[in-house]
Legacy VTK file of the C-alpha trace (Angstrom):
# vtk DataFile Version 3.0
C-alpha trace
ASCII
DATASET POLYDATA
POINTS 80 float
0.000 0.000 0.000
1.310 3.295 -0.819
-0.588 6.949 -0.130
-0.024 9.477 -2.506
1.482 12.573 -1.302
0.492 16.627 -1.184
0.157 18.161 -4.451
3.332 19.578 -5.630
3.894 22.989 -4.776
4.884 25.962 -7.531
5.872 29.129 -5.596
4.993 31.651 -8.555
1.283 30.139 -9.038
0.679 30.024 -5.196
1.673 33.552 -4.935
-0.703 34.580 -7.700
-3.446 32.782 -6.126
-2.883 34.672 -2.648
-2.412 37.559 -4.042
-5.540 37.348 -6.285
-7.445 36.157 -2.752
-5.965 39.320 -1.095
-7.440 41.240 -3.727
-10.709 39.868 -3.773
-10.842 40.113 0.225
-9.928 43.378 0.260
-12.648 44.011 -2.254
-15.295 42.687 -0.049
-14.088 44.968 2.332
-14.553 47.765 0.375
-17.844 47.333 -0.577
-19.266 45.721 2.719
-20.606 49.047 3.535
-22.309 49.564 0.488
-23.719 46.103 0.729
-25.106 47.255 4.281
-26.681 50.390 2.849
-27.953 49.298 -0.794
-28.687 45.943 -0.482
-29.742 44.635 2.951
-32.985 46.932 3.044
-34.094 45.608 0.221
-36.873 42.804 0.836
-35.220 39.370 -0.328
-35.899 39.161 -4.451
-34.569 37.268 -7.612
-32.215 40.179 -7.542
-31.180 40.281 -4.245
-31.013 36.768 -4.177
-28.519 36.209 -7.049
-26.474 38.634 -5.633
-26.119 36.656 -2.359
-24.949 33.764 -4.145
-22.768 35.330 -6.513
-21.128 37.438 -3.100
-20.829 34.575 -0.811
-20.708 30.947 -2.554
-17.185 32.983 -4.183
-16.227 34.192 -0.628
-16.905 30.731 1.197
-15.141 28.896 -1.808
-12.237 31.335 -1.784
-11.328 30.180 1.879
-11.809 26.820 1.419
-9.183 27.108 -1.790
-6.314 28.045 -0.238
-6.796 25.634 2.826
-7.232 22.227 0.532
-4.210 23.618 -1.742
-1.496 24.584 1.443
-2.532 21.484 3.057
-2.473 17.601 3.091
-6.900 17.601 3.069
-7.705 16.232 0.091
-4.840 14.815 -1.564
-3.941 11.921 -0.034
-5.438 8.489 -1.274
-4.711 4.872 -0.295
-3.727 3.259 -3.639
-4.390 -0.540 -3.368
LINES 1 81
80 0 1 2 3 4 5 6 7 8 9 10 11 12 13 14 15 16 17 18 19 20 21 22 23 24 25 26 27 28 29 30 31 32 33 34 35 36 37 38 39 40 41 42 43 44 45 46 47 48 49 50 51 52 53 54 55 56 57 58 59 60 61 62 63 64 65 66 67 68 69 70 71 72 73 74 75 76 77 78 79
């Protein structure tokens, strides 16, 4: 039995993909406050609820990224 091991690691592309997080965190900074002012009053809609998923299933996925690509979860299988 052998387990496969992490994925293997290329410095340049996992700097890009922080840095491109960073961005996109600091974006959602940003704009939280608009969010608060703009959007939240508004009752819940098509609209409103499209932009919900669009805002959060990318935030939520964007945390989980970077913790299944700088760690073991995920990549290690039992090979029979």
């Amino acid at each position: 039995m052998s387990c496969l091991g992490p994925m293997p690691s290329f410095p340049l592309t996992d700097g890009a993909f922080l840095c491109d997080v960073a961005i996109l965190f600091y974006d959602y900074l940003l704009t939280f406050s608009a969010e608060v002012s703009y959007i939240w009053p508004q009752p819940l809609s098509l609209n409103t609820s499209l932009f919900y998923l669009n805002r959060y299933i990318s935030f939520v996925g964007n945390i989980a990224t970077p913790i299944l690509l700088f760690s073991d979860i995920g990549y290690s299988a039992e090979v029979r």
